[in-house]
Every structure is written in structure tokens, then in C-alpha cells.
N, C-alpha and C positions, 0 to 999 in steps of 0.2 A: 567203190568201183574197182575192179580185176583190168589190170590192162596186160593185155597181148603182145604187144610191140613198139618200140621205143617211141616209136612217132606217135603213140596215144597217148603219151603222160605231158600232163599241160607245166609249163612251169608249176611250181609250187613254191617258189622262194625265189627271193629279189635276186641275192649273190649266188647262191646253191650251193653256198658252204656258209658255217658261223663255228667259232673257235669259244668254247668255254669249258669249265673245271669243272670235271666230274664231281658227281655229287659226292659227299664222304662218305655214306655208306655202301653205296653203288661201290666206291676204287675201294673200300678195302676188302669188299665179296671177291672181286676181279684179284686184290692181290692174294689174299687166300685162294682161291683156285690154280693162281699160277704156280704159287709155292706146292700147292698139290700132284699137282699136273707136270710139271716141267721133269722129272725124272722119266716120262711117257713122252717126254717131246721125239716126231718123228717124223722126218722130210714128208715134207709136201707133196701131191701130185692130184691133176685133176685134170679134165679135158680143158685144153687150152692155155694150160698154163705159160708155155714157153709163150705166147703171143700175148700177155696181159703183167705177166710178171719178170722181166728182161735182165740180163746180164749178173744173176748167182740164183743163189739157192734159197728158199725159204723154207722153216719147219714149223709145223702145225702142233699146238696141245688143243688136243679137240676137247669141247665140252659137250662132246655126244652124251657122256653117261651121267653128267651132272646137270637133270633138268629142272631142279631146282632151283637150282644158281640162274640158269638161263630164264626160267620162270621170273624170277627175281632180279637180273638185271632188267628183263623189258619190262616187268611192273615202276621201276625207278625212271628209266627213260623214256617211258611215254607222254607222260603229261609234259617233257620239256621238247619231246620231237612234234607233238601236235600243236605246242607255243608257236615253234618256232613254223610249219607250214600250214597253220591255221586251219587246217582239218582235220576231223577223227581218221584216227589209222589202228589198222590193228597190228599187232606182233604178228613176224614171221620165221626168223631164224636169227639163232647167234653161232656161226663157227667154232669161235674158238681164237686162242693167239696165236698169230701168224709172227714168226719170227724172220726176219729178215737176213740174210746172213751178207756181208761183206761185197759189193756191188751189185745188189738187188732193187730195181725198182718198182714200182706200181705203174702201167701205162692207165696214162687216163683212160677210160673206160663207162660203161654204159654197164652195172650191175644187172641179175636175173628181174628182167622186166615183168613176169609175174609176180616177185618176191618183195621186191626190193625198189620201195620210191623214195625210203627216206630210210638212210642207214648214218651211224656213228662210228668213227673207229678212236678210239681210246689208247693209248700211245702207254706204255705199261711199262718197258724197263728199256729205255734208250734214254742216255747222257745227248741233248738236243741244244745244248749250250757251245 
């Protein structure tokens, strides 16, 4: 099912978050990319950003040109995104690593409601201790 607008997506999951460990071949595709990519790292910018992502700056290493990676990280995390809201989904989109720089936050938010019912984000080189 394609939903249009936020108010058509039925729950899908009890908490609408679950916390677990990348698989090992999935983080180390994800850290060879980054090691590729990060020399291309370059600010962020998108419609809406100042209202979704508040108080600094974030940079992007886009994984636009590497669709095989992106092919291959959603080949890996499907069968744990479908475990976890117990229905077939299909892939839609991987960004890329968004980097956060120095008083940057994430406003909770409602993702592209055509896109995106059930997304991951993988935490890649932040010291979280």
C-alpha cells in the first residue's frame, strides 16, 4: 500500500522504535563507504531543513553514485525491517551520512510519507559513551 498523507499510515509497531546491532556485513559496507566518501563530505541543504534539523549545521556524504552499496545495504535490512513491523515492504531510498556538526539536532518529525514507513538510521562515527 502507497500512502499519501500521515494520517493513512496505521501504526506498524508497538514502541515505533527498536535499538539493535547492525549486522556485520551491512557496518562494514557502511564503513567502507564512509572511508570513500568522507573526502566529498558537503553541507547539507534541502527544503525545510532549518525547521526539522535546529540549532548548527549538518553535512551530507551522499550515496547518490554508489547504488550498489545502497542496493546492498537494503538487500541486508529488509528481512530485519519486515521482522520487526510484520509486513512485506519494499525499499525506497538510502541518503546517505548525515553528519551532525556541534549543536545540531533532529526535530521529531513525520519522514516523506510516500517514502518512508519504516526507516533505520545507523549511527557510524559518534563517541555515544
Amino acid at each position: 500500500m502507497k500512502y499519501t498523507d500521515k494520517s493513512q499510515i496505521p501504526r506498524l509497531t508497538e514502541k515505533g522504535f527498536k535499538i539493535v546491532k547492525c549486522p556485520q556485513d551491512t557496518w562494514d559496507l557502511i564503513m567502507d563507504a564512509y572511508r570513500l566518501l568522507k573526502p566529498t563530505e558537503q553541507q547539507e541543504h534541502f527544503d525545510g531543513k532549518d525547521y526539522y534539523i535546529q540549532g548548527g549545521e549538518t553535512n551530507l556524504l551522499d550515496f547518490g553514485q554508489l547504488s550498489n552499496v545502497k542496493k546492498r545495504i537494503h538487500s541486508d535490512l529488509l528481512p530485519m525491517h519486515q521482522e520487526w513491523c510484520g509486513k512485506e515492504i519494499e525499499p525506497s531510498y538510502i541518503y546517505g551520512i548525515r553528519s551532525y556538526k556541534k549543536g545540531a539536532t533532529l526535530k521529531m518529525h513525520t519522514d516523506v510519507v510516500t517514502t518512508h514507513h519504516i526507516a533505520s538510521i545507523i549511527i557510524v562515527d559518534k563517541d555515544l559513551r
